[in-house]
C-alpha positions as CSV (number, residue, x, y, z in Angstrom):
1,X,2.9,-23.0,18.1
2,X,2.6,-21.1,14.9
3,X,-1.0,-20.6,15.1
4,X,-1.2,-19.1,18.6
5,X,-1.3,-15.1,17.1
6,X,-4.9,-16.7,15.5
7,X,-6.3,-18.3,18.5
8,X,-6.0,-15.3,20.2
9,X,-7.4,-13.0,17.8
10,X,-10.2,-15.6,17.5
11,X,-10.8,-15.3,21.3
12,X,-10.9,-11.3,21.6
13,X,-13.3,-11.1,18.7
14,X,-15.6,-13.7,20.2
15,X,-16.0,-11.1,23.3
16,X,-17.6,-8.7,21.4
17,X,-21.3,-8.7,20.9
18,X,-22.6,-9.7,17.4
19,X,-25.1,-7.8,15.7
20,X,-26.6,-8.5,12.1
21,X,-25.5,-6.7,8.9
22,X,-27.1,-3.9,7.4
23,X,-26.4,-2.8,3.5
24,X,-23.1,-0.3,3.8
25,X,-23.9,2.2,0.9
26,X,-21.1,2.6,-0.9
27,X,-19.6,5.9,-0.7
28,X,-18.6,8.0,-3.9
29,X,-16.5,11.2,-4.3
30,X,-15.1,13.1,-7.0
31,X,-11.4,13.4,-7.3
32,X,-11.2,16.6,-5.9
33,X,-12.9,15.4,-2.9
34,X,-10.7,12.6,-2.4
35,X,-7.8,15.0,-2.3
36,X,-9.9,17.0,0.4
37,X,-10.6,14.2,2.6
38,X,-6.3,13.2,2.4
39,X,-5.4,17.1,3.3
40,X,-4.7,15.6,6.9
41,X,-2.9,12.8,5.6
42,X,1.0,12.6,6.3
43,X,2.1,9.4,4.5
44,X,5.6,9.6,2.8
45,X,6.5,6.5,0.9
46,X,10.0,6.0,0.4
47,X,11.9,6.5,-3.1
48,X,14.0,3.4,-3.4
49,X,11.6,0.6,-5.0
50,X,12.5,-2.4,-3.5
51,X,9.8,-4.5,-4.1
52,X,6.7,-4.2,-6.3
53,X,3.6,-6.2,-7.5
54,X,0.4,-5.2,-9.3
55,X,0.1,-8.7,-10.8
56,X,-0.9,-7.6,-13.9
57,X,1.8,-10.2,-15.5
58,X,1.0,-13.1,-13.5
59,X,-1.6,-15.9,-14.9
60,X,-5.2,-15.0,-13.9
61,X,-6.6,-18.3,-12.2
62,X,-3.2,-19.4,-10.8
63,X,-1.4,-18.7,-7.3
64,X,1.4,-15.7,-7.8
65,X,4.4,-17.1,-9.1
66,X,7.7,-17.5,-6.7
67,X,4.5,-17.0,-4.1
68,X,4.6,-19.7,-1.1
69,X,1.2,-20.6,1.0
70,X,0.4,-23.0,3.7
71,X,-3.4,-22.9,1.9
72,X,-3.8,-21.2,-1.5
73,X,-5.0,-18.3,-3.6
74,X,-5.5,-17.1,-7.2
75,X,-4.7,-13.8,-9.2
76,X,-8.0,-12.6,-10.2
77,X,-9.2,-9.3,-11.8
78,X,-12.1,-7.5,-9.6
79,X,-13.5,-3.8,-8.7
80,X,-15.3,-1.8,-11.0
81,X,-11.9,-1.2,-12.3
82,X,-10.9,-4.6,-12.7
83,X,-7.8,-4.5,-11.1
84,X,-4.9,-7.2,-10.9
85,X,-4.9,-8.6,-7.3
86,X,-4.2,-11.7,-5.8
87,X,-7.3,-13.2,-3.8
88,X,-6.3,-14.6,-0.5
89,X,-8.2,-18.2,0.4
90,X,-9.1,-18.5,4.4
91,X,-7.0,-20.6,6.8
92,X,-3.6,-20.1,5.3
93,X,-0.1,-17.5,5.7
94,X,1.2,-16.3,2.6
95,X,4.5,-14.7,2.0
96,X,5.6,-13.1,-1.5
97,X,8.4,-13.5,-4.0
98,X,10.9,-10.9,-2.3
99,X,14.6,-11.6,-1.9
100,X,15.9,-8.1,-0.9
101,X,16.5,-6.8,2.7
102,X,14.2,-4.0,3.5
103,X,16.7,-2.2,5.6
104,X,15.7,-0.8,9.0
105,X,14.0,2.1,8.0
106,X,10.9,1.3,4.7
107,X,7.6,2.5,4.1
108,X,4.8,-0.5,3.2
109,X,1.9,0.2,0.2
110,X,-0.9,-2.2,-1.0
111,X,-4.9,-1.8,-1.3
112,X,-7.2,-4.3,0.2
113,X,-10.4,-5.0,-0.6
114,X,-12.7,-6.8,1.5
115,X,-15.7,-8.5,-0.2
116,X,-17.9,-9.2,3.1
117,X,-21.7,-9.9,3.2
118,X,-22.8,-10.8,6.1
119,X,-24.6,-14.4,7.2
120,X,-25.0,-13.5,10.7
121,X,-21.4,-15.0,11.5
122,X,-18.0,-13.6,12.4
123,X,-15.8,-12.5,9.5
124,X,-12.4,-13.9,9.3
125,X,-9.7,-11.7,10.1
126,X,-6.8,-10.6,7.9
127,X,-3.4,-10.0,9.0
128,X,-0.5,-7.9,7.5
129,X,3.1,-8.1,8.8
130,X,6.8,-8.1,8.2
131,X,9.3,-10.9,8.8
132,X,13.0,-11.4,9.1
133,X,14.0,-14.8,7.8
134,X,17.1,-14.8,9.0
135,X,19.9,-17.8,7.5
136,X,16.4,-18.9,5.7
137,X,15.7,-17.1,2.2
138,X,12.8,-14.9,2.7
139,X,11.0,-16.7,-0.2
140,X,11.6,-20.6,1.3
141,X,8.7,-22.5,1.8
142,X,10.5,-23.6,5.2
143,X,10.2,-20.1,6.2
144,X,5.8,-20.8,6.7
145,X,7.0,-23.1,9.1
146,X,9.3,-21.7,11.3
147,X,8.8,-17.5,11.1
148,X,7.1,-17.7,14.4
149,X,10.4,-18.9,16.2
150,X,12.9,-16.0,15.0
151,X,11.5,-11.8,14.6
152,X,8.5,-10.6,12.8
153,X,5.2,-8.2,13.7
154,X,1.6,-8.7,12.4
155,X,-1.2,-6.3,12.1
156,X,-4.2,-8.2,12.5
157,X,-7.8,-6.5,10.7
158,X,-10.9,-7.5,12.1
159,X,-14.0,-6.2,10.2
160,X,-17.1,-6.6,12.0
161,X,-20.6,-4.7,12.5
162,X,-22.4,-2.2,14.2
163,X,-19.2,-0.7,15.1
164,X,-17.4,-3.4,16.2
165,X,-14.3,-3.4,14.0
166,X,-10.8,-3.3,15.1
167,X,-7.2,-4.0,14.9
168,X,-4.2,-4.9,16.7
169,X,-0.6,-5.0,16.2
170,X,1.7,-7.6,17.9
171,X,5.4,-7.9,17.3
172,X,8.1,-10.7,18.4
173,X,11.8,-11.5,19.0
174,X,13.3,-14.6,18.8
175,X,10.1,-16.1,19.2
176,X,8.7,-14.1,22.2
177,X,6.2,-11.2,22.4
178,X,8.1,-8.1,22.4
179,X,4.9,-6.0,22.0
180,X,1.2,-6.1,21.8
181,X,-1.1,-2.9,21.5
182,X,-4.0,-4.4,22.6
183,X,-7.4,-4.3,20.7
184,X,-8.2,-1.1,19.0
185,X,-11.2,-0.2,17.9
186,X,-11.7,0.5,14.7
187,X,-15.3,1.6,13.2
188,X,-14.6,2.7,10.1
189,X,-13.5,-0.3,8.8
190,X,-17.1,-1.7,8.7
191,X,-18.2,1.4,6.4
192,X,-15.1,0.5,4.0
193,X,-16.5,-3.3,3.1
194,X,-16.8,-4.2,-0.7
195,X,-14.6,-1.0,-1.0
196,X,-10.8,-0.5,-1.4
197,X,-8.8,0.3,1.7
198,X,-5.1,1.9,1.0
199,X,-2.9,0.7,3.4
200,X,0.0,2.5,4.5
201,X,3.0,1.8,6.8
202,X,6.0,3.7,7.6
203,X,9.2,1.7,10.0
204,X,11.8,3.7,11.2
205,X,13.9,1.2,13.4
206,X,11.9,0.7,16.3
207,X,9.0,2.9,15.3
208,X,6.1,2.0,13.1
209,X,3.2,4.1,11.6
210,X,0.2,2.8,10.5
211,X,-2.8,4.8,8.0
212,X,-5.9,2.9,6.5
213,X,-7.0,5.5,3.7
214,X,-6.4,9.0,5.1
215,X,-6.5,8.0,8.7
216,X,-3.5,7.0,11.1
217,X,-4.6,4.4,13.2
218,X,-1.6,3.5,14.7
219,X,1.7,5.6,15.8
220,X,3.8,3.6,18.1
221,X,7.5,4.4,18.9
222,X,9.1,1.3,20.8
223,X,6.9,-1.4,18.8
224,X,9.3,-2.9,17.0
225,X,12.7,-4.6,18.2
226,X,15.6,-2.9,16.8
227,X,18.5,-3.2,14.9
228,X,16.2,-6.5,12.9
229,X,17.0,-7.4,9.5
230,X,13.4,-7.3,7.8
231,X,13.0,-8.8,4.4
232,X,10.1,-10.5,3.8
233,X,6.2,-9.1,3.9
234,X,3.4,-12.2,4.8
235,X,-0.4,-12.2,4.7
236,X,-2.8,-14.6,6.6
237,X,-6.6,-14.7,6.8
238,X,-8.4,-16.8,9.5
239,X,-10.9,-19.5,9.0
240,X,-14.4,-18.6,9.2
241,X,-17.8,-20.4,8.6
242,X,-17.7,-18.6,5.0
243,X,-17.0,-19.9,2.3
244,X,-13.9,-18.9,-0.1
245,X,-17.1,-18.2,-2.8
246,X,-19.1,-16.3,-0.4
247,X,-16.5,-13.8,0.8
248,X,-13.1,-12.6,-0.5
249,X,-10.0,-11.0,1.0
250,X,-8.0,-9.1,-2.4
251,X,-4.5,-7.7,-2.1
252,X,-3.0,-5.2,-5.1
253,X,-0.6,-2.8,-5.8
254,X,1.9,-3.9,-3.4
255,X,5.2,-1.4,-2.9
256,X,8.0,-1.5,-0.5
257,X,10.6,1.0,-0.4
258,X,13.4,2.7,1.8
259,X,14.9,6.2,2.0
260,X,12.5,9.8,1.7
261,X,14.4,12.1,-0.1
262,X,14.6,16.1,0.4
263,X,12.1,17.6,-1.9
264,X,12.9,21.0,-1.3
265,X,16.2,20.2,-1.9
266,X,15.7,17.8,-4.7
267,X,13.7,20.5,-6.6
268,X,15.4,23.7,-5.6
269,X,18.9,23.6,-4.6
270,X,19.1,20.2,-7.5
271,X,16.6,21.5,-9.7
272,X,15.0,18.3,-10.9
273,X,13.0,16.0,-8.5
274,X,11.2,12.5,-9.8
275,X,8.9,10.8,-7.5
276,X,6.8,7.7,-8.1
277,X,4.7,8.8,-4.8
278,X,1.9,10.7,-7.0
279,X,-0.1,7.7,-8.1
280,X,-2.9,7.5,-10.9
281,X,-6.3,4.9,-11.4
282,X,-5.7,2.5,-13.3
283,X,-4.5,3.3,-17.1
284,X,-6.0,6.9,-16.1
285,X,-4.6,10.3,-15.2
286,X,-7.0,10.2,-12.2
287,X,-5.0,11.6,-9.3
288,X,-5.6,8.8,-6.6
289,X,-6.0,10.8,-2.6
290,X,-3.2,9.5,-0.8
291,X,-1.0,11.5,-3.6
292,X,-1.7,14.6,-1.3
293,X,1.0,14.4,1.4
294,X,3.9,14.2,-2.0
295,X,1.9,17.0,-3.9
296,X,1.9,18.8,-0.9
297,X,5.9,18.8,-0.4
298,X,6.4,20.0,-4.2
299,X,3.8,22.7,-3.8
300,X,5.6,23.9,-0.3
301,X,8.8,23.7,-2.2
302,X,7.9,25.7,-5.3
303,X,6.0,28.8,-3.0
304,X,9.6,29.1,-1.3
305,X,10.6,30.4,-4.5
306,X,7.6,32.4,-6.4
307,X,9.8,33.4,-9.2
308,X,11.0,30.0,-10.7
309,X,9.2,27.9,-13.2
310,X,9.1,24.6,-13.9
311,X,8.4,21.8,-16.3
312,X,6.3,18.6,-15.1
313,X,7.1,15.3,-17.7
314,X,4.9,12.4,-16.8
315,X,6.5,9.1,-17.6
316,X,4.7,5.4,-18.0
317,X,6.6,2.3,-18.3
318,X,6.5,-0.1,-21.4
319,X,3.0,-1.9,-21.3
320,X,0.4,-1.2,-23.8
321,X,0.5,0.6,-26.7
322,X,3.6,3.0,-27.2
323,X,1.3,5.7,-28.8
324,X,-1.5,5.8,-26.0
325,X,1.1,5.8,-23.4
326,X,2.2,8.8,-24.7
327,X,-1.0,10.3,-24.2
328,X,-1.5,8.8,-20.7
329,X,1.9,10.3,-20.3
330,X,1.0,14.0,-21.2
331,X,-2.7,13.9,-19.6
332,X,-1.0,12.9,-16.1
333,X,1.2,15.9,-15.9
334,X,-1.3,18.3,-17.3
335,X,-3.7,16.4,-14.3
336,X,-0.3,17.2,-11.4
337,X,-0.4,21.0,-13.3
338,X,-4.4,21.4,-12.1
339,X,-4.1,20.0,-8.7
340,X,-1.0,22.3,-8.4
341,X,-2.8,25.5,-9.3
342,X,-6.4,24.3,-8.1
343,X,-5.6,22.8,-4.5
344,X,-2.3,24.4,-3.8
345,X,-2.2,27.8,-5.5
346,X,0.7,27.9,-7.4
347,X,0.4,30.4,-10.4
348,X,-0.3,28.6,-13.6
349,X,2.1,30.6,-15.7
350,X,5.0,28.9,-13.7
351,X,4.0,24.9,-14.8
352,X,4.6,23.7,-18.6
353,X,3.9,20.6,-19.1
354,X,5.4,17.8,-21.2
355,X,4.9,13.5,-21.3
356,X,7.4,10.9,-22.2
357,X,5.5,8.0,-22.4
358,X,8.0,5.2,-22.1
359,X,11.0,6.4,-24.0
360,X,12.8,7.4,-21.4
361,X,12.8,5.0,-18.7
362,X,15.7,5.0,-15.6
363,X,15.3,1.1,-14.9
364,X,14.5,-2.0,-16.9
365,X,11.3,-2.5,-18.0
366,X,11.9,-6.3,-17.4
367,X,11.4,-5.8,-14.2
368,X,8.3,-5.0,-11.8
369,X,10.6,-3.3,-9.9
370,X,12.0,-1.4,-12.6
371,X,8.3,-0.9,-14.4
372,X,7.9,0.7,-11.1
373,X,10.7,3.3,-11.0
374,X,9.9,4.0,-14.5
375,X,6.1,5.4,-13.7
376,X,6.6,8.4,-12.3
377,X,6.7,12.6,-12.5
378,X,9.4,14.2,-13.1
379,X,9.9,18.3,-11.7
380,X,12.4,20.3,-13.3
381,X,13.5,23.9,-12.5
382,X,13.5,26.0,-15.4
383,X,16.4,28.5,-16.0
């Protein structure tokens, strides 16, 4: 039955011993901390935007549009930054609006933020996971009813206390288990509540990787069954004796892409190199951690060469004001110049600096897809 991945996780968190909540202090770092704390962090996304969503378009108050449910949920803004994000409901699967085949090999982005207080009872557990639709459109509402009969894998979250946290990941063929990693435990998580959590996947045919923030929880090379046609990404939260108004389960910032590119190559045989990987806060040129592993490859790349210079443009796409994305456009690359020279240690006298804003986008801005592509920072090699 289509329920029968819940049951179970239901079961194994009932097994563990239940201890009431205290307060988790919410931790705070500077930037240049955050970039510290990723320095272990190996997370490439992949360059070819296939699907993105920061819901920043969509209605607030109303369920994502070309979004299917077997519950509900609403976009919402929340976070001290108040962020676009959709808020999941308990007791209901959710699959977006994408229509494109992820290919074999894709790397997975979206934050999650868990809004959990504790009443002495379990919290419901959230699930992440990848489908292949087959002959159904990966955005059909038939497709809630039938995914668990053809290929898909789920990574199931369950936050709980005093250390009790953990996570599994389960995959299927044709309807049967073709892998389960059995319960891992996962402390951290409980420290991260009321917080964002980046989440961060990586497939390569039958392997999948697996990073919450800065830490890979998960490296498994025969999890997945090869040669599948993924092309749909699904959420579910379990029911739980909260209340939608006492807890929340928020997804944002969603990205799916395929194909890493050759930076070294890009940058120094090609001599330009453009990468939406180095991401920013909200309408800020705030560097955001999990940036490191991207910055990492440029700075590698440009020590290889200690004579050549180069220029970093910042780009935005065409939201807001044309003037202050300008701006927002020059402070980012003048922000990817500091960490450069302050983290890496390459010479200052070989960055300039320049921003774009929006007037020279490389995809429609009609798009999210193509606001996507268009956000980025661009390397050249100076003569």
């Amino acid at each position: 039955m289509k329920t029968a991945w819940l049951g179970g996780i239901m079961a194994a968190i009932c097994s563990l011993a239940f201890v009431p909540a205290n307060d988790v202090a919410e931790a705070k770092t500077t930037a240049e901390d955050s970039l510290a704390l990723y320095s272990k962090f190996d997370f490439i996304p992949g360059t070819e935007i296939l699907y993105s969503n920061e819901f920043e378009q969509e209605n607030l108050g109303e369920f994502p549009t070309g979004w299917n449910t077997t519950g509900s949920g609403e976009v919402v803004q929340f976070g001290a930054d108040k962020r676009y994000g959709v808020k999941l409901l308990q007791n209901a699967q959710f699959l977006t609006d994408n229509v494109k085949e992820f290919s074999s090999d894709f790397t997975l982005e979206f934050d999650l933020f868990l809004d959990f207080t504790s009443n002495n009872a379990f919290f419901p557990v959230v699930s992440f996971g990848i489908v292949a639709s087959g002959s159904v459109k990966p955005a059909d509402r038939s497709l809630l009813n039938s995914y668990y009969q053809g290929s898909y894998w789920l990574t199931n979250l369950s936050a709980q206390l005093e250390g009790n946290s953990q996570l599994t990941l389960e995959s299927f063929q044709n309807g049967s288990v073709f892998f389960h990693s059995g319960e891992k435990p996962y402390p951290k998580l409980e420290n991260k509540l009321k917080q964002q959590v980046h989440v961060s996947v990586q497939v390569q045919k039958e392997r999948i990787r697996l990073w919450l923030d800065e830490n890979k929880v998960l490296d498994l090379p025969k999890a997945l069954p090869a040669n599948t046609k993924w092309n749909q990404l699904m959420f579910a939260v379990s029911e739980s004796s909260y209340s939608d108004q006492e807890i929340g389960v928020y997804v944002s910032k969603i990205k799916i892409a395929k194909g890493v590119e050759d930076t070294r190559k890009k940058l120094l045989d090609e001599g330009k190199y453009s990468t939406n990987g180095i991401l920013f806060d909200v309408n800020s040129a705030v560097i955001r951690p999990e940036s490191y592993p991207i910055l990492k490859e440029i700075a590698q790349a440009m020590l290889a060469k200690p004579e050549t210079k180069f220029n970093i443009i910042g780009h935005t796409d065409s939201d807001g004001d044309e003037a202050l994305n300008q701006k927002l456009s020059e402070q980012r690359a003048e922000a990817v110049k500091k960490a450069l020279i302050e983290r890496f240690k390459i010479d200052a006298d070989r960055l300039n600096t320049a921003g774009k804003g929006e007037t020279a986008p490389i995809a429609e801005n009609s798009t999210r897809e193509g606001k996507a592509k268009n956000r980025r920072v661009e390397f050249i090699k100076l003569p």
